[in-house]
C-alpha positions in Angstrom: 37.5 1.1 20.9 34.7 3.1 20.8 31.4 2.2 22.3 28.1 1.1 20.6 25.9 4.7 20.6 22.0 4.5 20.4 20.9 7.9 18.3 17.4 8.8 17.3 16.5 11.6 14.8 12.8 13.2 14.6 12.6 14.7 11.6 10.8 17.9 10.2 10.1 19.9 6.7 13.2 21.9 7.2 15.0 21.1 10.3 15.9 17.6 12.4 16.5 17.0 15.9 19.0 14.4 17.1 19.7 12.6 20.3 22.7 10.4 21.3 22.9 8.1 24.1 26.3 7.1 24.4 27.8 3.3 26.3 28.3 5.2 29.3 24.5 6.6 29.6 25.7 10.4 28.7 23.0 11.7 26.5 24.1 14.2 24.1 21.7 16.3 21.0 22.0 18.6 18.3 20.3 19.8 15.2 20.2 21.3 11.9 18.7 21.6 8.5 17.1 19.1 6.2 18.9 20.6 3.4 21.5 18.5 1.2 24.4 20.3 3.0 22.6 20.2 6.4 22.4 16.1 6.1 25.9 15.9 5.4 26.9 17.8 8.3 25.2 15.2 10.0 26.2 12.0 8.8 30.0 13.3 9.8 28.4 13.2 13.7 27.7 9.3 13.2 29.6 6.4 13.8 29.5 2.7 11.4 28.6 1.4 14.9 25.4 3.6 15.7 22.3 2.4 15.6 19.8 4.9 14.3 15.9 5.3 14.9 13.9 7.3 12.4 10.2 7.2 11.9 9.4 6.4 8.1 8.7 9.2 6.1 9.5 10.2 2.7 12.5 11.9 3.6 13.4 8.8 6.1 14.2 6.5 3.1 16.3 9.3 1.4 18.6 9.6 4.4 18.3 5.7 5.3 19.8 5.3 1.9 22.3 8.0 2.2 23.3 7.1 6.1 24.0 3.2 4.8 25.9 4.5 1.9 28.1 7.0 3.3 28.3 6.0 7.7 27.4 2.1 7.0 25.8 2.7 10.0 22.1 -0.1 11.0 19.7 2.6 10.1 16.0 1.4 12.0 12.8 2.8 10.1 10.0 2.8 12.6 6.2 2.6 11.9 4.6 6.1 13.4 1.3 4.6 13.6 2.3 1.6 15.6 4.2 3.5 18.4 2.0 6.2 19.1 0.7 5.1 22.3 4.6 5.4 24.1 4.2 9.1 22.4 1.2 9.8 24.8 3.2 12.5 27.2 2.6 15.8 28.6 5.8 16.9 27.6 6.2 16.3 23.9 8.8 18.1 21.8 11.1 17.3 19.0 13.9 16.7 21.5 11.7 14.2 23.5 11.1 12.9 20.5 14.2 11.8 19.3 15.4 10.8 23.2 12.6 8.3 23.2 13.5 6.9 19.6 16.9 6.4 20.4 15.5 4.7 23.8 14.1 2.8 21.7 16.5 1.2 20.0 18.7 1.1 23.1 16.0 -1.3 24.5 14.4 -3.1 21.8 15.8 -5.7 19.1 14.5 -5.6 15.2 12.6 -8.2 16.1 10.5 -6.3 19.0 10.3 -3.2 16.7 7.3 -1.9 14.5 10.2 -2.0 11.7 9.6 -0.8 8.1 11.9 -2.3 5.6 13.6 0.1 3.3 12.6 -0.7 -0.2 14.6 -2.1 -3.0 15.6 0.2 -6.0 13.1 -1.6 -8.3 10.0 -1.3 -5.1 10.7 2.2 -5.1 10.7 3.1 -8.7 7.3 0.5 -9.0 6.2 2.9 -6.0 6.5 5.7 -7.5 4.9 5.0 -10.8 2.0 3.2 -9.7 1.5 6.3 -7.4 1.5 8.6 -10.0 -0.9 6.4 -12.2 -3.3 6.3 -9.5 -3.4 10.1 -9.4 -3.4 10.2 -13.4 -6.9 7.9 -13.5 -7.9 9.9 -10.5 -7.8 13.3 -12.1 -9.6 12.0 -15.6 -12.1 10.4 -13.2 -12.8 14.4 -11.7 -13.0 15.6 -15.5 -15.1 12.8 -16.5 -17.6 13.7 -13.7 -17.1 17.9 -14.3 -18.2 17.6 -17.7 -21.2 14.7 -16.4 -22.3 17.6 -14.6 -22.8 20.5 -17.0 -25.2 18.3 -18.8 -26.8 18.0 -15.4 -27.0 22.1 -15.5 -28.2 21.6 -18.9 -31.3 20.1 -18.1 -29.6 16.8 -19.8 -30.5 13.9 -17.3 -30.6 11.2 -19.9 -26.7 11.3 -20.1 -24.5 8.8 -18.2 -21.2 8.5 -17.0 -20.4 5.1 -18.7 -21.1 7.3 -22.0 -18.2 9.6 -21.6 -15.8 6.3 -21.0 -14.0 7.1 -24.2 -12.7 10.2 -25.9 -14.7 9.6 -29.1 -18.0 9.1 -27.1 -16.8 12.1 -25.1 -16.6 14.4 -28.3 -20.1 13.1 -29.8 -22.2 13.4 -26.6 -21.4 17.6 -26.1 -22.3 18.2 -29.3 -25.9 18.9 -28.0 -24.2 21.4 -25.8 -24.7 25.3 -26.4 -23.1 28.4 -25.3 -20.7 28.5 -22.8 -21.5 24.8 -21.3 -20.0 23.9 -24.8 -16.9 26.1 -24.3 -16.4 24.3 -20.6 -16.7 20.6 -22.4 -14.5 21.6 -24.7 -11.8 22.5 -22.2 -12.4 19.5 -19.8 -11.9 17.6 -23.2 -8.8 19.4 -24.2 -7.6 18.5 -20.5 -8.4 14.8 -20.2 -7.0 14.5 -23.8 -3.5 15.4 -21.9 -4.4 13.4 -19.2 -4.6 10.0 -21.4 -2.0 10.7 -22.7 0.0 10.9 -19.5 -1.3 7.9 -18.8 -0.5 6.1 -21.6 3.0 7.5 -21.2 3.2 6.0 -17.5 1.7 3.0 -18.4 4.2 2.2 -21.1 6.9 3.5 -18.3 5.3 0.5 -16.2 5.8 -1.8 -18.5 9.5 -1.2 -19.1 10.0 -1.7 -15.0 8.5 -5.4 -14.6 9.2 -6.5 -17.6 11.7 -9.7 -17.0 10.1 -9.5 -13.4 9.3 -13.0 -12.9 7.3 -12.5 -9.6 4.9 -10.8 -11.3 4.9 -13.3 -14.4 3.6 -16.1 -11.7 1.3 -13.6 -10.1 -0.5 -12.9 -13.0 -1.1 -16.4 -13.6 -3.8 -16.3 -10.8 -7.3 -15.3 -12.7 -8.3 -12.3 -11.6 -4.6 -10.7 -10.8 -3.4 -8.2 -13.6 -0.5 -6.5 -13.9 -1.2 -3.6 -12.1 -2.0 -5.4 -9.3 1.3 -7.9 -9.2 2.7 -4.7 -9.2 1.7 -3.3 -6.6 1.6 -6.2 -4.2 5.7 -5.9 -5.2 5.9 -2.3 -4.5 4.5 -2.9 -1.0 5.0 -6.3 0.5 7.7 -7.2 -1.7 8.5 -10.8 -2.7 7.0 -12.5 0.8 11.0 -12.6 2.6 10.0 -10.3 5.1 7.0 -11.8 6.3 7.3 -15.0 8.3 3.9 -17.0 7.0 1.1 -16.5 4.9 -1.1 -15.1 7.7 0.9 -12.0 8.0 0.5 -11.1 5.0 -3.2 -10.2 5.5 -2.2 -8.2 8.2 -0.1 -6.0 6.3 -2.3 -5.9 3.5 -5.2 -4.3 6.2 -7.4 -7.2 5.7 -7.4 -8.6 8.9 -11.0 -7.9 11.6 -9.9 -5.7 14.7 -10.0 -7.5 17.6 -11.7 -6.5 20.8 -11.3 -9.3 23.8 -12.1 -8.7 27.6 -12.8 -12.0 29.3 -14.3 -15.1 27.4 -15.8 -12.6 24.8 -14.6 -12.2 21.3 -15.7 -9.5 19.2 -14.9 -8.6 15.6 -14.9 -5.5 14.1 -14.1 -3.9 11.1 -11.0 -4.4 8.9 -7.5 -2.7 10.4 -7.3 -1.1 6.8 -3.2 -0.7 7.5 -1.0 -0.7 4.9 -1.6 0.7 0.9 -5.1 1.6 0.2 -4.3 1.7 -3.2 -3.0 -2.4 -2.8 -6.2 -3.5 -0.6 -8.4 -1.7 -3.2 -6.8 -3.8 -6.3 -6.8 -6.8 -4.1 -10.8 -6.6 -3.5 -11.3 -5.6 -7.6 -9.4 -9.0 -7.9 -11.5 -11.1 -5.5 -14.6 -10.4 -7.8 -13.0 -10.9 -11.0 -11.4 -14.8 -9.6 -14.6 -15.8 -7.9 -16.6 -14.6 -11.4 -13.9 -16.6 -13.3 -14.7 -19.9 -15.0 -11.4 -21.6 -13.8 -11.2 -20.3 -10.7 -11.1 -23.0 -7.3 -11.2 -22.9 -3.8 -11.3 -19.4 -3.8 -14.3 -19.1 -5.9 -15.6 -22.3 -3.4 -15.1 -20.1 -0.3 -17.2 -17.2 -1.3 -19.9 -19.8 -2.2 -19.5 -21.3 0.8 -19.5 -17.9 2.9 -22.7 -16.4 1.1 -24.6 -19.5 -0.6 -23.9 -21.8 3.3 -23.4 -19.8 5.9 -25.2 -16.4 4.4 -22.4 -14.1 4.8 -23.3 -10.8 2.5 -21.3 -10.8 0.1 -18.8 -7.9 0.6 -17.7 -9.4 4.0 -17.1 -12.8 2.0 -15.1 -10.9 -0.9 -12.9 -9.1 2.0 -12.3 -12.5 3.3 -11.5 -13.8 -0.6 -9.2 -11.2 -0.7 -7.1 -11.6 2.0 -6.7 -15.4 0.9 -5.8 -14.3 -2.7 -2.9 -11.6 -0.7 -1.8 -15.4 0.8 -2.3 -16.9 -2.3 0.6 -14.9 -4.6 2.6 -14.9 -1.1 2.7 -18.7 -0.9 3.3 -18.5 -4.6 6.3 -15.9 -4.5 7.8 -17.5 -1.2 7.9 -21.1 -3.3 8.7 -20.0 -6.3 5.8 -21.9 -8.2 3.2 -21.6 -10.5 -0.5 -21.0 -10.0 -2.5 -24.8 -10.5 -6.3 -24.7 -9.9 -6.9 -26.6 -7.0 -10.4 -27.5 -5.2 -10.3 -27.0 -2.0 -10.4 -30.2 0.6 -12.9 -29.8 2.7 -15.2 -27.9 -0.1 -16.7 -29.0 -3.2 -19.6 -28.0 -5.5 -21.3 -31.2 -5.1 -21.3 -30.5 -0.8 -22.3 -27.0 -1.5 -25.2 -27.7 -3.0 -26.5 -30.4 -0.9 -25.3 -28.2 2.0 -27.6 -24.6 0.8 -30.5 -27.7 -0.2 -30.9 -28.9 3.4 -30.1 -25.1 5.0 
């Protein structure tokens, strides 16, 4: 019987680089193209028994998929960002590369490893249309703001953004317009009219994906948590089984203060911001709309607390809210429950009150 081999890949646009160590220490490499053809040459060079190392990428997840399909062999995604300080070497190449990933996981168990689980088919798809949304709102966003400006050239101060929101308001407000700032409205009109209705189209497409999702049924049931949002924290942190506890979920979400410790002092910095920005973004959107919400509860308590108490400002209170919501729909997704107001324990109107009177 054949040995267990270690292999590590480092992948580029075109071509890869791979590294073998097999049970007797003998390290052997090769490499080829990224190609269709070129990745099917190289599953043939691996075993069911191999352990591969590959640093997530786009392309990573392709060939995780294919390598577990067609080798069945334990395929390891690695984090890039988390390992970058055992890349730190004078002599850095792809073959170095791919020796020290499959070092890696010669050495190391899952458990050890800055893993990245491989999304499900139903993450990825979720992915992939909530990516292209964002992009979507992002380019009517840039129109919106093009044709904010030619009134600008124009002389016209007295227009505002929040009156081109709609394509009616849109087509009324460049009326004033003359000459060829009319003829560049009208185009930036004729494009943003494709643009919604791309968006309508991938909204709709959305729709179709969660719907019969329970998960994001319960998730929605938090005030404050729409659709787009359950969404995403599905796409991304999935339904809380990879996460051992609540806290870690506001690590992955980038919610978390930085930590800087040398002795008995304790500083806090800034938040790690790891993970989707698109995620923490909707998360923090979220925190304002549960604590401005009438049935909102110890959320809505602890930003009290944080800005009414102990006189927090209020954007480091709503980072803090919205790392307890990220543990909130965790909790609620690894118990399989429903959202129920509760008050919090230790906090209550009645003690904030008497606690801001005597501060």
């Amino acid at each position: 019987m054949e040995g267990k081999r270690f292999v590590g890949i480092d992948l580029g646009k075109r071509t890869y680089e791979i590294k073998i160590i097999c049970s007797g220490g003998k390290v052997t490499g090769t490499n080829g193209l990224t190609s269709p053809a070129g990745r099917k040459a190289l599953y043939k060079k691996l075993r069911s028994t191999d352990r591969v190392a590959i640093e997530v990428c786009s392309l990573a997840m392709v060939m995780a998929r294919e390598m577990e399909k067609q080798v069945g062999c334990e395929v390891v995604l690695l984090n890039p960002s988390q390992i970058a300080l055992i890349y730190r070497s004078l002599k850095k190449n792809d073959k170095e590369d791919a020796l020290k990933l499959a070092r890696l996981v010669q050495k190391y168990e899952n458990g050890e490893l800055p893993k990245v689980e491989l999304p499900t088919e139903h993450e990825e798809n979720l992915r992939q249309i909530l990516t292209e949304l964002r992009q979507l709102k992002h380019d009517r966003t840039k129109e919106i703001n093009r044709i904010h400006a030619i009134f600008l050239e124009c002389g016209i101060t007295e227009m505002k953004k929040k009156d081109l929101a709609t394509g009616s308001s849109r087509s009324e407000s460049i009326k004033i317009l003359k000459g060829i700032f009319l003829a560049q409205a009208e185009r930036s009109l004729e494009r943003l009219e494709i643009i919604d209705g791309q968006i309508n189209e991938v909204e709709e497409l959305l729709e179709k994906e969660v719907e019969g999702d329970r998960n994001i049924e319960r998730l929605t049931e938090i005030p404050g948590v729409g659709k787009q949002l359950a969404s995403s924290f599905i796409a991304f942190l999935g339904d809380g089984s990879r996460f051992p506890n609540a806290s870690a979920i506001g690590a992955a979400a980038g919610l978390v203060p930085r930590l800087d410790i040398s002795s008995t002092i304790v500083r806090l910095g800034h938040i790690t911001k790891c993970g989707n920005r698109n995620l923490r973004s909707l998360l923090i959107l979220a925190a304002w709309t549960h604590v401005r919400a009438r049935n909102a509860g110890a959320l809505k308590e602890k930003y009290l607390y944080m800005t009414q108490v102990q006189s927090k400002g209020k954007k480091i209170a709503i980072v803090a809210v919205a790392r307890k919501l990220a543990e909130l729909m965790y909790t609620i997704l690894k118990n399989g429950t429903s959202y129920e107001k509760r008050t919090s324990p230790t906090l209550s109107m009645e003690k904030l009150v008497d606690e801001a009177l005597a501060s």
